[in-house]
C-alpha positions in Angstrom: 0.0 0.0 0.0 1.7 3.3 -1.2 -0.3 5.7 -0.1 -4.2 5.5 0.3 -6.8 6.6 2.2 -8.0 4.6 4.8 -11.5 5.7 5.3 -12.6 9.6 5.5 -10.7 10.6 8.5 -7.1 9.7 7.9 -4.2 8.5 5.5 -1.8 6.1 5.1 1.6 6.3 3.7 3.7 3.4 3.5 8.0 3.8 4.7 10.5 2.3 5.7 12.1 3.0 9.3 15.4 4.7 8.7 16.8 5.9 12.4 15.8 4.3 15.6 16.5 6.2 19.0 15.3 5.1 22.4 11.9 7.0 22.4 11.4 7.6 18.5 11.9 6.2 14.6 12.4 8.3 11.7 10.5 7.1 8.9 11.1 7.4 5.3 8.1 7.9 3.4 7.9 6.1 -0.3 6.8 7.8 -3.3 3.2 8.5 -3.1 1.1 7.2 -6.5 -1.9 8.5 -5.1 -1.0 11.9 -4.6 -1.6 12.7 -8.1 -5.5 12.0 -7.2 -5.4 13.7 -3.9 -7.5 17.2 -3.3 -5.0 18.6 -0.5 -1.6 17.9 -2.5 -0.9 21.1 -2.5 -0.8 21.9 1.3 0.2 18.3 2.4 4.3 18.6 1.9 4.3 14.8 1.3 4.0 14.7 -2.5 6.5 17.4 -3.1 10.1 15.1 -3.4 10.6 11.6 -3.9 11.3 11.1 0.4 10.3 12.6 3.0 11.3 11.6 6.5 9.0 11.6 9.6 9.6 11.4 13.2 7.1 8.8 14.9 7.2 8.7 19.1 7.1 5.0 20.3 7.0 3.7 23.7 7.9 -0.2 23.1 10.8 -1.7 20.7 8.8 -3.8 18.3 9.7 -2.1 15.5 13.4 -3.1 13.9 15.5 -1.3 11.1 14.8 -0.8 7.1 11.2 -2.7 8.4 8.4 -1.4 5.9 5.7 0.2 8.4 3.0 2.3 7.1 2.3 6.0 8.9 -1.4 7.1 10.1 -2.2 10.4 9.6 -5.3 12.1 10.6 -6.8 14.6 8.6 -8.0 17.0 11.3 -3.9 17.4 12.3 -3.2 18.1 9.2 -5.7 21.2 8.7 -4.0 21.7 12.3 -0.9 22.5 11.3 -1.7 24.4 7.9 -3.4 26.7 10.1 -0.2 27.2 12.6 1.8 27.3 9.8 0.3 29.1 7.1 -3.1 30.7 8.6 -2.8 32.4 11.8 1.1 33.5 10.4 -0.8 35.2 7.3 -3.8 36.8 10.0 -1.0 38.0 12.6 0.9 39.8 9.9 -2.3 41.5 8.2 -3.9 42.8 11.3 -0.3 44.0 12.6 0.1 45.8 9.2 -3.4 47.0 9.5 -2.9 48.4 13.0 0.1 50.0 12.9 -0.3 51.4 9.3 -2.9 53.8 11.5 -0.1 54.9 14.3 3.2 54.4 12.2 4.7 55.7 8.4 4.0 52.7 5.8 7.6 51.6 5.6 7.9 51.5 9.5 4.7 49.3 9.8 5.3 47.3 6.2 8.8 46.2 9.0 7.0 45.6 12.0 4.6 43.4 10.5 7.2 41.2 8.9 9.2 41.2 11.9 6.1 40.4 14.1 6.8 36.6 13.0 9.9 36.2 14.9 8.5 36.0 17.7 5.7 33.7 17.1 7.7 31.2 15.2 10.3 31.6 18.2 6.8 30.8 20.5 5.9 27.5 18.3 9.9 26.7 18.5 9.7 26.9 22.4 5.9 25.4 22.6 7.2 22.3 19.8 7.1 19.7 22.6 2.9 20.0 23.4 2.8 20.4 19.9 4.0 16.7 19.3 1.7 15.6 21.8 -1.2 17.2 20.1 0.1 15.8 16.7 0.2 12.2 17.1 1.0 10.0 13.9 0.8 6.6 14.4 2.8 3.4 12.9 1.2 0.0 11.6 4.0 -2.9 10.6 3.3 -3.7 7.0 
């Protein structure tokens, strides 16, 4: 299985387990044949290369190196993080320009809201570890 969808609320990718540490794998994901088909290509990040390479928590050792696994994703993470990512960034920086275009010259307020994402990709930087509790992705042996 390449890459299918499993029913309507998540996906499945199908890898092969690169790195092993003591809490986590790194999986590399396979060419995806069904992305071609696939409505969110465009915001997924999966079909864009050849291999990608995910990091999957585990808590027990059953899984061993080069071992085809497939990944679960959910779909409501993945409209999670394209809003973290992409959205809120994109509604920060408007409204910043907006406000401050009112109290500061254009040039001066064109800089602060660029500048205002620094310090909220800093925040998701320094908030990354509830972050990959929220986004759980989940491993099946092939």
């Amino acid at each position: 299985m390449d890459s299918a969808q499993s029913n309507t609320n998540s996906f499945i990718h199908s890898g092969v387990i690169s790195k092993m540490t003591d809490h986590s794998l790194i999986v590399s994901l396979s060419e995806n044949v069904h992305c071609e088909s696939c409505r969110a290509k465009g915001t997924c990040g999966v079909s864009d290369s050849a291999s990608k390479e995910i990091e999957v928590p585990i808590s027990d050792g059953a899984f061993k190196l080069n071992e085809t696994v497939n990944v679960l994703l959910k779909k409501e993470l993945g409209l999670q993080a394209v809003f973290w990512a992409y959205v809120f960034p994109f509604l920060l920086m408007i409204l910043t320009l907006l406000i401050s275009s009112f109290f500061l010259a254009e040039w001066l307020a064109g800089i602060l809201s660029i500048t205002i994402l620094i310090p909220y990709y800093l925040i998701l930087y320094v908030t990354r570890n509830s972050f990959k509790k929220n986004f759980k992705i989940s491993i099946i042996k092939a």
